[in-house]
Residue, then its C-alpha position, 0 to 999 in steps of 0.5 A: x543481508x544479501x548483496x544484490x550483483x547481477x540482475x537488476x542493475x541499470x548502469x548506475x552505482x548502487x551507493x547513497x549518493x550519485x555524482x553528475x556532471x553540470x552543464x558548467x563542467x563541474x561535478x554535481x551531486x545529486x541525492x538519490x530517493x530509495x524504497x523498498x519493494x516487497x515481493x510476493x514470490x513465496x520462492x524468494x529467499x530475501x523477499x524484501x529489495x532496498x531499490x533507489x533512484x536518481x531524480x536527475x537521470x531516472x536510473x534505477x539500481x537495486x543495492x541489498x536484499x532481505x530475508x526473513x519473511x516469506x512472501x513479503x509483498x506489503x511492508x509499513x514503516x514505523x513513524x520514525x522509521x527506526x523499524x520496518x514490518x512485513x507481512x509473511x505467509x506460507x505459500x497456499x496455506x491458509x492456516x493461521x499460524x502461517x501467517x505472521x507480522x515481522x519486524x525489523x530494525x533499520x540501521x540509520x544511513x545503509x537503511x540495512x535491516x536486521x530481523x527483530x521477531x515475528x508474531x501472528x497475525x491472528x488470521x489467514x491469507x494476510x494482506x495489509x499492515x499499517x503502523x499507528x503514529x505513535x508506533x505502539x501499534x501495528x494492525x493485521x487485515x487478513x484477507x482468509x477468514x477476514x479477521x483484523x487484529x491489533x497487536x503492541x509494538x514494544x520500545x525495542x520494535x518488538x511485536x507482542x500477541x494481539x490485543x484484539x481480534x474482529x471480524x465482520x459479518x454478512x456476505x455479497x452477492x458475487x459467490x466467487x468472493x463473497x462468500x463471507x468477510x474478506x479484510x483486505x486493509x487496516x488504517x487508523x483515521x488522521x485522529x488515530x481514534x478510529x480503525x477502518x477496515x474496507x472487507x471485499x466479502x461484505x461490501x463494507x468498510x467497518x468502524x472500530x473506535x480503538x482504545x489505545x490504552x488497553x489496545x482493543x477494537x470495538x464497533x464504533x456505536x454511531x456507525x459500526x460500517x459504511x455500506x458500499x454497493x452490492x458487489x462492489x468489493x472495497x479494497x483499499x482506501x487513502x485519506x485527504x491530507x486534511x483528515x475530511x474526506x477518503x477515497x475508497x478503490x473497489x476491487x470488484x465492480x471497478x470503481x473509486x467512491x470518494x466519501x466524507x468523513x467526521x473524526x468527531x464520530x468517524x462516520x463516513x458519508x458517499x459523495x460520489x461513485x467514479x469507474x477507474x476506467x472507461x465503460x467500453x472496456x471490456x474483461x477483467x477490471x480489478x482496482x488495486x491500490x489508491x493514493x492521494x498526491x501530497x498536495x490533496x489535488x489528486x487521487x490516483x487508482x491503478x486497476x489490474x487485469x486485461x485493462x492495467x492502468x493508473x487512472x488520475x482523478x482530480x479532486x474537486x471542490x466538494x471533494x468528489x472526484x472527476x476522472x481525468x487520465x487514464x494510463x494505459x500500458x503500464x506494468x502487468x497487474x499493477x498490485x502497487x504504486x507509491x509517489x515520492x514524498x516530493x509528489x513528482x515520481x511514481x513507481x508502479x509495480x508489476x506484480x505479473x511482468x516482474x518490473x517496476x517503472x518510473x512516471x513523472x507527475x505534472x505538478x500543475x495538473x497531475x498528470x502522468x508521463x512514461x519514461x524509460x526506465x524500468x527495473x526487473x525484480x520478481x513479482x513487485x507488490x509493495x512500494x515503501x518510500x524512505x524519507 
C-alpha cells in the first residue's frame, strides 16, 4: 500500500468523510462516494488508485495507491465486495503466461487492498473480467488470441487454474482487426445461466451455457452466437435492469445495437442498430464502453478518437433506443466511464489526456452536464464504484 501526497490532490482531505459548513452555520457531514481507477500505464508501480468524491462540492481526492499488477486498466468487485480483481499484463507481450487475473482482499472501512494470488488468464492481451454473483467465479476475455476462460474463486478470494477455456472461430472483413477471434468482454446473463462473449474479430457475441457445478463453458445449442454486421466490431455490452433486453456498443463501425434477450434460452434478438455520434463526422470513431442508468431509462456509450464523446440514448418502449445527446469535449480516449450507484454522477476517464472528470445526470431526462472538476491520474482505464 502507497500513500498518495502530491499530485493528484484538489484541495480536499483525503478521509472518508468531509465536514461542510450549512447555510444555518452549522457543520454538516457529508458522505463522500469512492472508486478505484485502474490504470494501463505498464510503467506504474502501484497501477490501482482508490479515488473519492464529494457530492455537495464535486471535489475530487486520490487517498492510496496499489501495487501488484501490471498495467491494471479493467478491475471487478466480488459481489460482497470482500475482494477486488484486475486484470495484469506485461507491457507488449503477447505470451500467455504474461497475462494473468489477480485478486485482492478489501479491508472493510479504508477499502485498503492487500494482494492474495494471481493466476492466468489462459490467453494473451487480456482486456475484461467479470465476477458471477455468487463470487465462485471469475471469467477472462483476452482480446490476443481471443481465448475466454472461466476460472473458480475459493472462499478465501483465492483463484485457482481455469476450468474451461473457449474460443470462436471465423474472421471479418476489416484485415487490420479481423484477422480472427478478438474476445474483448466476459458477462454471465441476470440468470447467470449463460456467459456472452462480444469478439471484435468475428462480429460476434457468443453463447455459452455455464455449468456451475463442474465450471465449464459450452456453446449454448439454441444459439451458439448472435451475428452482428459485417465489420461491426462488438466490443462491450450491458444488460437492462429487468434482464429482457442488452445494449451492445461496436467498436469498429461506430454504433450501439440495442437487442432482445430470453434467459429461458439465452437467445439474442436485433431490435435496432443507432450511430454513437452523428454521420457528419469524420476520422477515427472507436466506441468504448456502454452502461445502463439505474433506472433503465437510459444507455450511455462513449466513442474514442478525433470524435470523443459520451452520447445519451434513451431507451424506448420497445426497448430500441433514440440518440438524444451527444457530449462533446470530454476527457481524450474515454476508454471507460461509470454512474454512481445513485445515477446522478459520472466519471469519465481519460485514457490519453491522463484525467478524469465529473458529469452531473439530469434525473428527469438523462442528460449530461459538465462541471469543473477534473483530477490527474495516468492513463485512467477503469472506473469501479464502491458502494
Amino acid at each position: 500500500m502507497k500513500k498518495i501526497g502530491l499530485l493528484i490532490r484538489t484541495g480536499v482531505l483525503a478521509i472518508s468523510t468531509l465536514t461542510l459548513l450549512g447555510c444555518n452555520g452549522t457543520r454538516e457531514r457529508s458522505e463522500t462516494i469512492r472508486f478505484f481507477i485502474g490504470s494501463s500505464n505498464a510503467n506504474l508501480s502501484h497501477s490501482i488508485f482508490l479515488c473519492e468524491l464529494d457530492p455537495v462540492d464535486h471535489s475530487f481526492a486520490v487517498i492510496d495507491s496499489f501495487a501488484g499488477v501490471k498495467a491494471g486498466s479493467y478491475l471487478a468487485f466480488s459481489p460482497d465486495q470482500r475482494y477486488l480483481f484486475a486484470i495484469s499484463q506485461e507491457p507488449w507481450s503477447h505470451d500467455p503466461e504474461d497475462c494473468s487475473v489477480a485478486s485482492y482482499s478489501v479491508e472493510p472501512g479504508t477499502l485498503a487492498l492487500k494482494l492474495i494470488n494471481s493466476q492466468s488468464s489462459e490467453g494473451s492481451d487480456i482486456c475484461h473480467i467479470y465476477s458471477s454473483e455468487k463470487g465462485d467465479y471469475i471469467f477472462a476475455a483476452n482480446y490476443g488470441n481471443g481465448y475466454a476462460s472461466a476460472l473458480p474463486v475459493m472462499e478465501n478470494g483465492e483463484i485457482a487454474p481455469a476450468t474451461s477455456v473457449v474460443i470462436g472461430e471465423g474472421s471479418g472483413p476489416v484485415e487490420s482487426r479481423q484477422q480472427g477471434p478478438h474476445a474483448h468482454m466476459v458477462i454471465l446473463d441476470p440468470g447467470q445461466n449463460f456467459l456472452l462473449v462480444p469478439d471484435l474479430g468475428i462480429d460476434k457475441v457468443l453463447i455459452y451455457a455455464f455449468d456451475h457445478g463442474n465450471g465449464t463453458l459450452t456453446p449454448n445449442p439454441v444459439q451458439p452466437y448472435f451475428q452482428l454486421a459485417p465489420g461491426a466490431g462488438p466490443r462491450h455490452l450491458a444488460f437492462h435492469p429487468d434482464g429482457k433486453s442488452l445494449y451492445i456498443v461496436n467498436e469498429l463501425n461506430g454504433s450501439m445495437t440495442a437487442c432482445s434477450y430470453n434467459g429461458a434460452d439465452g437467445t439474442i434478438m436485433e431490435l435496432n442498430t443507432v450511430s454513437t455520434i452523428e454521420a457528419s463526422h469524420s476520422g477515427m470513431k472507436y466506441p468504448a464502453e456502454v452502461r445502463v442508468h439505474p433506472n433503465g431509462k437510459y444507455v450511455y456509450a462513449s466513442t474514442r478518437g478525433e470524435n470523443s464523446c459520451i452520447t445519451l440514448f434513451q431507451i424506448n418502449d420497445d426497448r430500441s433506443v433514440t440518440r438524444l445527446q451527444v457530449m462533446e469535449q470530454v476527457p481524450n480516449w474515454p476508454r471507460d466511464f461509470n454512474l454512481d450507484p445513485s445515477g446522478q454522477l459520472m466519471v469519465v476517464a481519460g485514457e490519453r489526456s491522463d484525467d478524469i472528470r465529473l458529469y452531473k445526470i439530469d434525473q428527469e431526462n438523462g442528460r449530461m452536464e459538465a462541471t469543473d472538476s477534473k483530477l490527474r491520474l495516468p492513463a485512467p482505464a477503469s472506473v469501479l464504484f464502491a458502494r
